[in-house]
N, C-alpha and C positions, 0 to 999 in steps of 0.2 A: 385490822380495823374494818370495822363492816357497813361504817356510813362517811359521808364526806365530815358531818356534825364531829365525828370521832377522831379526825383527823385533821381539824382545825384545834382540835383542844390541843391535842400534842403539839401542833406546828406552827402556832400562835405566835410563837415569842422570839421565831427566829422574823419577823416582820421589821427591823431593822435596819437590818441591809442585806443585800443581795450574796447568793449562797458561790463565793469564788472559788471556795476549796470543792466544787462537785466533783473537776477532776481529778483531783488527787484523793479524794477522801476512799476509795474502795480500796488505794495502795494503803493509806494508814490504818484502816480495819485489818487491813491484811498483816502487817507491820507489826502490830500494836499485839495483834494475836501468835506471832513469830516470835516477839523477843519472851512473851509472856514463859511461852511452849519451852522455850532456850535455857529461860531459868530453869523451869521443873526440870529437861533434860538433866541441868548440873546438879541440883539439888537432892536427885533420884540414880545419879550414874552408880554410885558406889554396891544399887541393889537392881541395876540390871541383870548381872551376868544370873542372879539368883531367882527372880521368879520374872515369868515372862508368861502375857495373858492378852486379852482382846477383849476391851472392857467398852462401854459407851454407846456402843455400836444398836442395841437393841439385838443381838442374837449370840445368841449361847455356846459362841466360837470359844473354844478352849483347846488344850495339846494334853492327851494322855501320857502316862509316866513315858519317860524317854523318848517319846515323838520331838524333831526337832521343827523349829520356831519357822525354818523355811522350806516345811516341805506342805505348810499349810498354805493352798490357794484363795488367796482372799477374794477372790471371784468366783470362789464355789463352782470351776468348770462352765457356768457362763459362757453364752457367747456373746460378749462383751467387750469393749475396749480395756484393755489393761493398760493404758493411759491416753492421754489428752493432752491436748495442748491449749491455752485458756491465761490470755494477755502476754502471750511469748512465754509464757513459763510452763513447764512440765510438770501433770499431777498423773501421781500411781492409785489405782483401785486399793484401796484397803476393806470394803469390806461391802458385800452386794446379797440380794436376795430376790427370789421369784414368789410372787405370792400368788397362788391359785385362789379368784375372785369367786368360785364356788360355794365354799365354805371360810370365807376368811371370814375373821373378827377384825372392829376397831382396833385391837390393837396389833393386827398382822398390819395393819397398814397406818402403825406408825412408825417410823424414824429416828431416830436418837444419834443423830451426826457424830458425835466425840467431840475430843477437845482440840482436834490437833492443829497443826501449827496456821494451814490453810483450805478449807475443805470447802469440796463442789458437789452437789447433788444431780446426778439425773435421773430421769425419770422415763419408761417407754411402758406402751401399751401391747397389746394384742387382742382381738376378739372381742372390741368395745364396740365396735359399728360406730355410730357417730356419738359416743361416748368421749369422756374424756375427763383426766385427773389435774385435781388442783391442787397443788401446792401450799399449803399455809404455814407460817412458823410465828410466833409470836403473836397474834389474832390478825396476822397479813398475809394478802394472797404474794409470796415468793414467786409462785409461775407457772406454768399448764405443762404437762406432758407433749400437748401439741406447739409448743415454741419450739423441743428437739434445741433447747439448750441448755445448760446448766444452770443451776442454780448455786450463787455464791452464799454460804451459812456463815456464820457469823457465830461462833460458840460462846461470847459473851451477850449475848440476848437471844440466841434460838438455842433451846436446849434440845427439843424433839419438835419436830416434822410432821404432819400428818399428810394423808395423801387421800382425797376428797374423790370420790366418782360423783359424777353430775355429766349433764347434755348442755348442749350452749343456752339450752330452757330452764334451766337450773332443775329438771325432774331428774332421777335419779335412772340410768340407763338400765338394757336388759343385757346384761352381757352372755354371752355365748357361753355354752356349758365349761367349754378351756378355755376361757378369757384369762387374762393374765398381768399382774402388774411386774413390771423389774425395775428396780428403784438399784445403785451402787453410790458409794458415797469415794473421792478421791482425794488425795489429799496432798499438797506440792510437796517437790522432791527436792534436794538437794544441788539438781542442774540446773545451771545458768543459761541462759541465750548467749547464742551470738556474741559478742561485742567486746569493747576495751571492759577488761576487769581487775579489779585489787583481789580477786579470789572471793570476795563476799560482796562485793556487787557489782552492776554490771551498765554497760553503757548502751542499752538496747538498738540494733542498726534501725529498727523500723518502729515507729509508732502510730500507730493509726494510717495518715496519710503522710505525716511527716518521716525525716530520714537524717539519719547520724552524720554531721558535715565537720565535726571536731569534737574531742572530748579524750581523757584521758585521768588518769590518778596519779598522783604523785609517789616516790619511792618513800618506802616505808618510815618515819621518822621524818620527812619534810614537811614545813605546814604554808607552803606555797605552790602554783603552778598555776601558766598563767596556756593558751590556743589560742588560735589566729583562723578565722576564715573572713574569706571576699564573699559579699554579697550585701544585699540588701537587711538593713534590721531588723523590718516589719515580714518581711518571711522569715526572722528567727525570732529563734524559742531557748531560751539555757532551764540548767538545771545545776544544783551545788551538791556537794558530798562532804561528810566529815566525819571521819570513825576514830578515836580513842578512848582509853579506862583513864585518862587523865581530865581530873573536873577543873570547869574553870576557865574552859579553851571557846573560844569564839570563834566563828565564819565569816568572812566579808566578803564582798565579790564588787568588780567594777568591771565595766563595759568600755573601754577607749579611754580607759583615766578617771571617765567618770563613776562615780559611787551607786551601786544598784540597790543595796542591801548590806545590813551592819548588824550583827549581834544574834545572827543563828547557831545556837549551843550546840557544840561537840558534843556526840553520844560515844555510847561504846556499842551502842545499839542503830544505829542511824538509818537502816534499812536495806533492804537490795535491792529496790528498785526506784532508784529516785528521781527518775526523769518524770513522778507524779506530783513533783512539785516544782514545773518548768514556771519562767513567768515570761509574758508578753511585751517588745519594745514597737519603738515606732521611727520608722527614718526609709526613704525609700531611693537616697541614691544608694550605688552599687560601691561601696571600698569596702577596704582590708578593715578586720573588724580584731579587736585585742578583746579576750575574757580572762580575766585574773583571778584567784583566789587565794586568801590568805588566812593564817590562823595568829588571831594573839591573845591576850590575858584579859585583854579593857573589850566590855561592850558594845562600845564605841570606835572602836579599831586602833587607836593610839598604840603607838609603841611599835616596835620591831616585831617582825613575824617570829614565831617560837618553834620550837622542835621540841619532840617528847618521841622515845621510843617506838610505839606503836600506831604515829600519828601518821593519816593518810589522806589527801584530800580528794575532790574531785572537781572535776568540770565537764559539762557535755552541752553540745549546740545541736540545735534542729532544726532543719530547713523544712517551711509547709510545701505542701502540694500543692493541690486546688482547691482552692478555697473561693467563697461569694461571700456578700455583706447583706449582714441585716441590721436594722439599727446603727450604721458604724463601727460595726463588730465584724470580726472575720471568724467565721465557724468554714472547718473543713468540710469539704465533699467527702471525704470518707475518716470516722473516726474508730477508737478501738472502745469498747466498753465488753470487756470480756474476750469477745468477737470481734472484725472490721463490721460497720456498719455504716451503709452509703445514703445520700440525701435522696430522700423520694420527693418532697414537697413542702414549701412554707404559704403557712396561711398567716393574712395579717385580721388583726383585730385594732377596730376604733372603739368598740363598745362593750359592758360585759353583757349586754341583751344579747349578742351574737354565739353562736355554737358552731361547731364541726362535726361532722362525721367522721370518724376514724375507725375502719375494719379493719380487726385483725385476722379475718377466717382464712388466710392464706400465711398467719405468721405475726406473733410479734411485733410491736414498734418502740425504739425509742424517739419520744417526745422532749425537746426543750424550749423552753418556754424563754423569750430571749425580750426584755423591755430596756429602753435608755434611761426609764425611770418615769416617776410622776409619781402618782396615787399608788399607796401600798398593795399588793398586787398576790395573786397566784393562781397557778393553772388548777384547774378540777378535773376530773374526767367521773364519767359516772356508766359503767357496761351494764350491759341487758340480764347479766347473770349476778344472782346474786350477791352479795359481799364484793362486788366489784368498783368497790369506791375508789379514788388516788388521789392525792394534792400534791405538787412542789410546796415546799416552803412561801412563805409570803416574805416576799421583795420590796423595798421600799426608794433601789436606787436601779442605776444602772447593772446590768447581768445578765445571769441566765443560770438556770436549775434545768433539772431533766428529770422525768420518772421515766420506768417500762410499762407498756400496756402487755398484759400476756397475749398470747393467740386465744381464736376460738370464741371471739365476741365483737362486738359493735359499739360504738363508744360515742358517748357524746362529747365533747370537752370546750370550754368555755375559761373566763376568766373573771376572778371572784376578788370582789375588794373589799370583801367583810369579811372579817374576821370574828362576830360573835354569833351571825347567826348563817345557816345554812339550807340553801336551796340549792334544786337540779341545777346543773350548769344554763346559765341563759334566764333562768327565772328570780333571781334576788335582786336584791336591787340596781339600778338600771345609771350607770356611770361611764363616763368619758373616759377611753385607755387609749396607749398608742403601745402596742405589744406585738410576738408573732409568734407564732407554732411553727418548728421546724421539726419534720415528720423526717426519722431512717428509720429504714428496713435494714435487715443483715445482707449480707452478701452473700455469706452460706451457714449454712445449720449442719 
């Protein structure tokens, strides 16, 4: 999207209410592209053993007659990471390339990510001088070369990649006779982290700033299980699990007897990483704390817990770290988005005539935009370089959304309570907010 105008059109209509799935939402893209991948795996098993290829990729990787499948380096000798590590989870290179900026063409320097189940893109330079490449996928700038961190692809709305040279002037640099792009694309592995697991998911020990204080899965074919910890409510965080091929089956969960949630459907698909759908209580003495889960038949929870062969449930609790408050809200001092990412600073806003400056020429930021509510609302940002427009969603209650700003620009950012028409941040129309920008940096790249 190449104007803030462009970006109101698409994000218009979440103006509603406030976006509460941000954190979980990059584990259900991920999720959503995992079970999809699982099927075709089963679908396609009966003609693996028979042809075996390297397709999507954008390069013309193939195995001659009786060359076998693993003696080809999908790092093409690279001196590259042959995996990552990117939200506690493990991704392998599948497939990379150097493209000498001499004589390349537009289409040396596009991308075509694949299909596969979860896939990262990075990006480095060489012999740019103060040069530097942009990331776009779908007419969005995804991320800069000089962030030095991955970029998360999405195979169901980025098909192919392009990879932009530009200066932070948006002119086009002179690169050095061996300048050089290396773009690898990676894709998650089959390893789990750390933690209490059923074999197919996992009860991660560390999340951002938070930290694993109970949790566990039930034995195979039970659709109950209840953990116990002491501490305070308002520093915990739970999460639910529930994996069967039996339809029909429901989730419930209660906190001390009381009812938190009723009628979260059984998959057979449910995900491996489900502390992306923790949710927030409130109570700040310190006792022994009950979290239960159970599975029955009624939506509502009625009736006796059930058992079915293959049924497995879960539970997991999180204790925060350090956290500070804004609006009444408790955001951590260090979160995970991809990466740990620590608080550098919040600004508050009364007005949308008001702006900020926010550099990234030393890196990256992620932005969240955090209101109690009022007048429908969302963050802008508007960078010095071309196509560098952004918006959160538009919020109408209490919340908070986040975008990333890439590296390698200058940003104004302001807050916008129109939604038909579009100016620079700070110049449309001129209304009472009570809002705040909370500015992290990474911790490391």
């Amino acid at each position: 999207m190449s104007s803030i105008d462009d970006l109101k059109t698409t994000l218009h209509h979440a103006a509603e209410g406030p976006d509460h799935a941000l954190a979980g939402r990059p584990a259900a893209v991920r999720e959503r592209v995992r079970v999809v991948r699982r099927r075709r795996r089963v679908a396609v098993a009966g003609a693996v053993a028979a042809v075996v290829a390297v397709t999507g990729i954008g390069l013309g990787v193939g195995l001659d007659g009786g060359e076998r499948a693993d003696t080809v380096d999908p790092a093409r000798g690279l001196d590259i990471e042959r995996s990552i590590v990117w939200n506690g989870f493990e991704y392998a290179v599948v497939a990379a390339e150097r493209v000498e900026l001499s004589d390349a063409t537009t289409d040396d320097l596009r991308v075509e990510p694949g299909d596969g189940d979860d896939l990262l893109l990075t990006v480095a330079t060489d012999g740019l001088g103060g040069g530097d490449v942009t990331v776009r996928g779908a007419g969005e700038v995804l991320g800069r070369a000089s962030d030095a961190l991955p970029v998360t692809v999405d195979p169901f709305g980025v098909r192919a990649v392009s990879l932009e040279l530009g200066s932070p002037a948006g002119a086009a640099p002179t690169p050095s006779g061996d300048a050089t792009v290396t773009w690898a694309v990676y894709e998650r592995t089959d390893a789990l982290p750390e933690g209490p697991s059923d074999g197919h998911a996992v009860w991660r020990e560390r999340i951002g700033g938070t930290t694993l204080v109970a949790g566990g899965f039930s034995e195979p074919g039970r659709g109950e299980l209840e953990v116990a910890h002491r501490g305070r409510l308002d520093d915990l965080s739970f999460s639910t699990y529930c994996r069967t091929s039996e339809r029909g089956l429901f989730l419930h969960v209660a906190v001390d007897g009381g009812t938190r949630g009723s009628g979260h459907r059984c998959t057979a698909e449910p995900g491996d990483d489900p502390t992306s759908i923790a949710s927030g209580m409130w109570g700040t003495d310190v006792a022994a704390h009950t979290f239960a889960v159970w599975v029955t038949r009624d939506e509502l929870g009625r009736g006796e817990p059930v058992t079915a062969d293959d049924l497995v449930v879960g539970v997991g609790v999180y204790e925060a770290g350090e956290r500070f408050r804004v609006h009444d809200m408790l955001l951590g001092e260090v979160i995970q988005e991809g990466t740990l990412w620590r608080r550098d600073r919040v600004h508050r806003f009364t007005s949308t005539a008001q702006t900020v400056r926010i550099d990234t020429t030393d890196g990256p930021v992620s932005v969240h935009y955090v209101t109690p509510g009022g007048p429908v609302s969302a963050l802008v940002a508007q960078g010095r370089r071309p196509g560098s427009a952004f918006s959160t969603p538009f919020v109408g209650a209490a919340g908070r959304v986040g975008i990333h700003l890439p590296a390698g620009d200058v940003y104004a950012v302001g807050v916008d309570t129109d939604t038909v028409r579009s100016d620079p941040p700070g110049a449309g129309r001129v209304e009472d907010v009570e809002a705040s920008v909370v500015v992290y940096r990474p911790l490391r790249r």
